[in-house]
C-alpha positions as CSV (number, residue, x, y, z in Angstrom):
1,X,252.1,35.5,29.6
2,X,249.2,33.7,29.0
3,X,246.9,32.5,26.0
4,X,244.2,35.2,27.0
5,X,246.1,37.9,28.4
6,X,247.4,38.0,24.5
7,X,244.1,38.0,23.0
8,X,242.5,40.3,25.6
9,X,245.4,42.8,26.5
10,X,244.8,45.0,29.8
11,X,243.2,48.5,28.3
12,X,245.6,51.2,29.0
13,X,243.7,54.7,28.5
14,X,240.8,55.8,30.4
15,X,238.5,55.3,27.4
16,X,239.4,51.9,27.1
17,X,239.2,50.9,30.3
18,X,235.9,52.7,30.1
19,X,234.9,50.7,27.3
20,X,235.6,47.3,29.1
21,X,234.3,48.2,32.0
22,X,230.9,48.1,30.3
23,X,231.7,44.9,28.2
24,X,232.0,43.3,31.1
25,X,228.3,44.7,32.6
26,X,226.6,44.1,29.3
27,X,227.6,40.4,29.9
28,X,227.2,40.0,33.9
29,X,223.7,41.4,33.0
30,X,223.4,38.8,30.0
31,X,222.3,41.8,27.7
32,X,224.6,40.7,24.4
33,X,221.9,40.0,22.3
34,X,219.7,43.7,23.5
35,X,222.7,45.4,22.3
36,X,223.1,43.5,19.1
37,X,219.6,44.4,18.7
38,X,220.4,47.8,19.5
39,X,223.1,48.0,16.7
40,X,221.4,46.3,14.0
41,X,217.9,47.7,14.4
42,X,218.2,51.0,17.1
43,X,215.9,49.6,19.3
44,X,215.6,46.7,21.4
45,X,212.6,45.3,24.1
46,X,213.7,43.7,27.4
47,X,211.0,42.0,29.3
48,X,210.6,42.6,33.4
49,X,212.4,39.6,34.3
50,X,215.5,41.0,32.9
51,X,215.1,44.7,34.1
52,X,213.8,43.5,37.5
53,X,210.8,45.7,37.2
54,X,208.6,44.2,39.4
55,X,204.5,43.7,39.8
56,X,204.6,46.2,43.0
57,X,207.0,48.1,41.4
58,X,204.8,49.0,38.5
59,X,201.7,49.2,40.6
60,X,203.2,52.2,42.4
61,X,204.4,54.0,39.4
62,X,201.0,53.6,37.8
63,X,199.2,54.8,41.0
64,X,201.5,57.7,41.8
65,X,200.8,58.9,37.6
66,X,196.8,58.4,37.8
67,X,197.0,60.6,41.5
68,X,198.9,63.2,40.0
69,X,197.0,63.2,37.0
70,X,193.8,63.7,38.6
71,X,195.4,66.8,40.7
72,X,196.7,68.4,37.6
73,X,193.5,67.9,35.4
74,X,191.3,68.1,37.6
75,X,189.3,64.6,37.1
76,X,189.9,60.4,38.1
77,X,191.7,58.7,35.8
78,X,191.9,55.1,35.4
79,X,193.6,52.9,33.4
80,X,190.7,50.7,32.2
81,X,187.9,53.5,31.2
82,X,190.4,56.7,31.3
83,X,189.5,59.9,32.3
84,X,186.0,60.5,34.3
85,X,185.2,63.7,32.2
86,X,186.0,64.5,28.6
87,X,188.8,66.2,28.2
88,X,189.6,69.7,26.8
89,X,193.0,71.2,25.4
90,X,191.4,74.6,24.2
91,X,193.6,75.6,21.2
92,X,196.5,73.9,22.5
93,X,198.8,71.7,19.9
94,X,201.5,69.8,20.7
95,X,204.9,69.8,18.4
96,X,204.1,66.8,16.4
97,X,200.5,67.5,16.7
98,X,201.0,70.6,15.3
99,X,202.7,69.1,12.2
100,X,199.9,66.6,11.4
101,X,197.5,68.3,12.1
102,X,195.8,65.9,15.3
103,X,193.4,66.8,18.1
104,X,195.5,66.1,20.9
105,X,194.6,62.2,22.5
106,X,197.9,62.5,25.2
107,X,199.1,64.7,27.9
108,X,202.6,64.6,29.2
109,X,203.6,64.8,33.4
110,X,207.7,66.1,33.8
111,X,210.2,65.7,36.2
112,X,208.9,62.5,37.8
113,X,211.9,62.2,39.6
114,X,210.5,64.7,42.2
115,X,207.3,62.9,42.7
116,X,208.4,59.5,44.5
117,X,211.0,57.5,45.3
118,X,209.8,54.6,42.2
119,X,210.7,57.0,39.8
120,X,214.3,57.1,40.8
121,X,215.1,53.8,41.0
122,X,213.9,53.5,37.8
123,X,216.2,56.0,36.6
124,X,219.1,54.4,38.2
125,X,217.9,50.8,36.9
126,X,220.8,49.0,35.9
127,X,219.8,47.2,32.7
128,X,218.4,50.5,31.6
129,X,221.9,52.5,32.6
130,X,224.1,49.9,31.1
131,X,222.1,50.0,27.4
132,X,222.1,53.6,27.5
133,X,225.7,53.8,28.5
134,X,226.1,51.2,25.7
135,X,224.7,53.9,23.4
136,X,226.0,57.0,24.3
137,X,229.0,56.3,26.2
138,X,230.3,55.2,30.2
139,X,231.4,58.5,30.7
140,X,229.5,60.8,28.2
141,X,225.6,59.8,29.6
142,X,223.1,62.0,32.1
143,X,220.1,62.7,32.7
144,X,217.9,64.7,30.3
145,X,214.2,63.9,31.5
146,X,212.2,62.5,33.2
147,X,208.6,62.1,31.6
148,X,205.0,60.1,31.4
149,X,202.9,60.1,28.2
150,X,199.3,59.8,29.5
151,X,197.2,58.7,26.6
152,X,193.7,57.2,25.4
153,X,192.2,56.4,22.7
154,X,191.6,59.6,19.6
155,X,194.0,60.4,16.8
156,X,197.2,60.4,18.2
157,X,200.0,62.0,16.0
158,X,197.6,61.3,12.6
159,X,198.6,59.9,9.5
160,X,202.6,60.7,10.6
161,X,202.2,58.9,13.4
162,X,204.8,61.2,14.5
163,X,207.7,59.5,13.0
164,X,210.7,62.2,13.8
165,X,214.6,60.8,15.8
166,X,214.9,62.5,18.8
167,X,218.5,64.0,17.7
168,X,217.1,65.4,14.9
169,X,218.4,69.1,16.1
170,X,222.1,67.8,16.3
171,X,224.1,69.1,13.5
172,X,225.0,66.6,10.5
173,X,226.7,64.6,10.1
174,X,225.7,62.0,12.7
175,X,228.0,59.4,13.8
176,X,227.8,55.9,15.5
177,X,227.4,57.4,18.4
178,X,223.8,58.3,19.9
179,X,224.1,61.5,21.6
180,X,220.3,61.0,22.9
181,X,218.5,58.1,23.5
182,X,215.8,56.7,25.7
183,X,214.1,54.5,27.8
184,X,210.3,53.9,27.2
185,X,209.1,51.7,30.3
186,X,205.5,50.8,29.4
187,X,203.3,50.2,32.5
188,X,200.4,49.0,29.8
189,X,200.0,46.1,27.2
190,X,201.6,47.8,24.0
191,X,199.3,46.5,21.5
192,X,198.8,48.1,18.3
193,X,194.5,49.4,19.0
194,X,196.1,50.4,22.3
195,X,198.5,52.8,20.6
196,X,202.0,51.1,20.4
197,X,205.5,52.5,19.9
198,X,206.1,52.6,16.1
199,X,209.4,52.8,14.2
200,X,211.7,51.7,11.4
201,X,214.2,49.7,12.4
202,X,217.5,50.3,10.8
203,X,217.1,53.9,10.2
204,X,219.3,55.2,13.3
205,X,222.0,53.5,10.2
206,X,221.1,56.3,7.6
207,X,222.5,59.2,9.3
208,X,218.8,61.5,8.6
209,X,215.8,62.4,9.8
210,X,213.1,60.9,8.6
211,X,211.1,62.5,5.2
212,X,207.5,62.6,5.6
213,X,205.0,61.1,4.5
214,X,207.3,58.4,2.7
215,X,208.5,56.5,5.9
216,X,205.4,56.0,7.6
217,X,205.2,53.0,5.1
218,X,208.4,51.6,6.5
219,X,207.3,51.9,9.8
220,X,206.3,48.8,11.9
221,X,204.3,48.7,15.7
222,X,206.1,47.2,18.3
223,X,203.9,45.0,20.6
224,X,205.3,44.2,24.4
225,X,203.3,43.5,27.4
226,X,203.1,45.4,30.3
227,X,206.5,46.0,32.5
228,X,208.5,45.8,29.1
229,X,211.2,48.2,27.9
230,X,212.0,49.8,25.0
231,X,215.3,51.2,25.1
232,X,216.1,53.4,21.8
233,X,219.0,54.8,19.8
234,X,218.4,58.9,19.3
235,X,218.9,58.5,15.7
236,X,215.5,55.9,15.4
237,X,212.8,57.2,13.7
238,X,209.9,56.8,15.9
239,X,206.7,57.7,17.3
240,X,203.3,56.1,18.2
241,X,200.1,54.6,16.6
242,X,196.6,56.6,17.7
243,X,195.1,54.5,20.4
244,X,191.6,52.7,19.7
245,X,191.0,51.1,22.7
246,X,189.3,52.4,26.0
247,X,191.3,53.2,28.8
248,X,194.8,54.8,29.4
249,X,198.3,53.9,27.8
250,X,201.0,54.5,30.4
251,X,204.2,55.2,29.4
252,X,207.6,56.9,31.2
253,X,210.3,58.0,29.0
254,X,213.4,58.4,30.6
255,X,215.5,60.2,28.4
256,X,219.3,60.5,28.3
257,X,222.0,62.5,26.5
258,X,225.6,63.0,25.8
259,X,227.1,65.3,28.5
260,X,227.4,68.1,25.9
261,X,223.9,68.0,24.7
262,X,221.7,70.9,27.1
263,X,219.6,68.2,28.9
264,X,215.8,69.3,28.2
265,X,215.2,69.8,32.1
266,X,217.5,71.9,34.3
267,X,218.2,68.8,36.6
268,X,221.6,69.9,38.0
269,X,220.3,73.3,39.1
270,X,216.6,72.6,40.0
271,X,216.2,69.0,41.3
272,X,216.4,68.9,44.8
273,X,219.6,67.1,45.5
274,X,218.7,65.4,49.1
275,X,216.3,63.1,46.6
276,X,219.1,61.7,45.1
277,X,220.1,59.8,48.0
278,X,216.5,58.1,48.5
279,X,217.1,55.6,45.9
280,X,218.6,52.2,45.0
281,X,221.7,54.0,43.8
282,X,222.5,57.2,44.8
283,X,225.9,57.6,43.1
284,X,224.8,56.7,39.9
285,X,221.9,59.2,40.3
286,X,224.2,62.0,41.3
287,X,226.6,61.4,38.6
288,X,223.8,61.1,36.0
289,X,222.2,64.1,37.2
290,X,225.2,65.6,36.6
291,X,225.6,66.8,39.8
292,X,229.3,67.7,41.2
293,X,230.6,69.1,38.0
294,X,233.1,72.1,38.6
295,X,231.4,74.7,36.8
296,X,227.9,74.4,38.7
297,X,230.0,77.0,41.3
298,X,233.6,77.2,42.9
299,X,234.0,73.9,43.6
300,X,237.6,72.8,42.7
301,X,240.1,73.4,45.1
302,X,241.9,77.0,45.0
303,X,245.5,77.5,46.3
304,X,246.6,79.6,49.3
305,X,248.9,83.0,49.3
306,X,252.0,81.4,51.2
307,X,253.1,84.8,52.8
308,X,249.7,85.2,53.7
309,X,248.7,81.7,55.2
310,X,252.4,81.7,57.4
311,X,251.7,85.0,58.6
């Protein structure tokens, strides 16, 4: 026997083959320091030459968002002025608004995966897989959403800045394990005037959500350019500086969850399932989506009445 076989025995049970099954992606994809990151702070940024998000790449995504925005508003959108008519919510607040009181400054397009084929393959990306698998587990991760935050310049989340984890519903006590996290792929310069990703790194260690207004003083803005992403642990405290620059900041959130969390969009039952195969890796997709799972209808095999099948 030799040397390394002793010091790296062959994993015996599915969980830890599991386990070094994605050791050995995290370092075929040279991402040991993103997950260090990811363990000591809850968050890491990988730049597009790691990802492999390319120029055209992000050019389509960014196109495909300002279309549909402009049919769903009602207005052009681009992402150096923003929108070609002032905007209106009515008396509409979102969640966090709500909490800080805000005018709304962002509006949110779901389910991208329906719109075009970029979206998927950005779902499926396999830096992006691999450090959410990293987080919540090889087997354990799917889908949850798909979303894009749409947003220009006004108060944001307010004096919050809408610091909340996205686990925060998940019954105490929390463990290592992230049963939510996410993927924010920013298709603009995050800068803090043009409304950057804020957080406090470290707090996905203290097991909590986060007490307002008292963090907000912790928290710091993370700055990336364009094409960058920021992959998070559920149990960061985040949210987002107000934007004070013209123009739009583009961001998808692809979100993912422990397969016993209820994902926040029906994918298994709604998504159109032919889609799945239009993308750069359609079995990864599928299992993601969660889709094959024996309880989504009578799908495991039943047995056979033997007087009745030899008669």
């Amino acid at each position: 026997m030799s040397e390394d076989t002793v010091r790296n025995p062959a994993p015996r049970t599915p969980e830890a083959k599991a386990h070094a099954r994605l050791r050995d992606k995290v370092q075929s994809l040279g991402l040991e320091a993103y997950v260090t990151d990811l363990e000591l702070n809850g968050f890491t940024v990988v730049p597009p030459e790691v990802t492999g998000l390319t120029e055209q790449a992000r050019a389509r995504l960014i196109e495909v968002l300002l279309a549909k925005s402009e049919e769903l508003v009602g207005c052009p959108f681009s992402v150096e002025s923003g929108a070609a008519e002032e905007l209106d919510f009515g008396e509409y607040r979102g969640t966090l608004e709500l909490i800080s009181g805000a005018k709304p400054s962002q509006f949110q397009l779901v389910q991208l995966c329906t719109y075009d084929r970029a979206f998927r393959d950005l779902a499926v990306n396999e830096v992006a897989v691999t450090l959410m698998r990293y987080l919540i587990g090889f087997h354990a991760a799917r889908f949850s959403s798909h979303n894009c935050f749409v947003k220009w310049a006004g108060e944001g989340y307010g004096e919050s800045l809408g610091l909340h984890c996205d686990q925060g519903q998940v019954p105490q006590p929390w463990g290592r394990i992230s049963m939510t996290a996410n993927c924010n792929w920013c298709l603009t310069d995050y800068t803090l005037e043009n409304g950057a990703f804020a957080c406090v790194p470290g707090s996905h260690l203290r097991g909590r959500s986060p007490a307002l207004p008292d963090a907000v003083a912790e928290a710091v803005p993370v700055e990336c350019p364009a094409g960058s992403l920021i992959a998070f642990h559920g149990q960061l405290w985040h949210g987002a500086y107000p934007r004070s620059a013209p123009g739009l900041r583009l961001t998808i959130a692809n979100y993912y969850r422990h397969t016993v969390i209820q994902p926040q969009d029906d994918i298994p039952n709604h998504f159109p399932r032919d889609l799945a195969d239009d993308c750069d890796d359609p079995a990864t997709f599928r299992r993601l989506a969660g889709f094959g799972l024996p309880y989504q209808g009578q799908v495991l095999p039943l047995p056979k009445a033997k007087a009745r099948s030899e008669a």
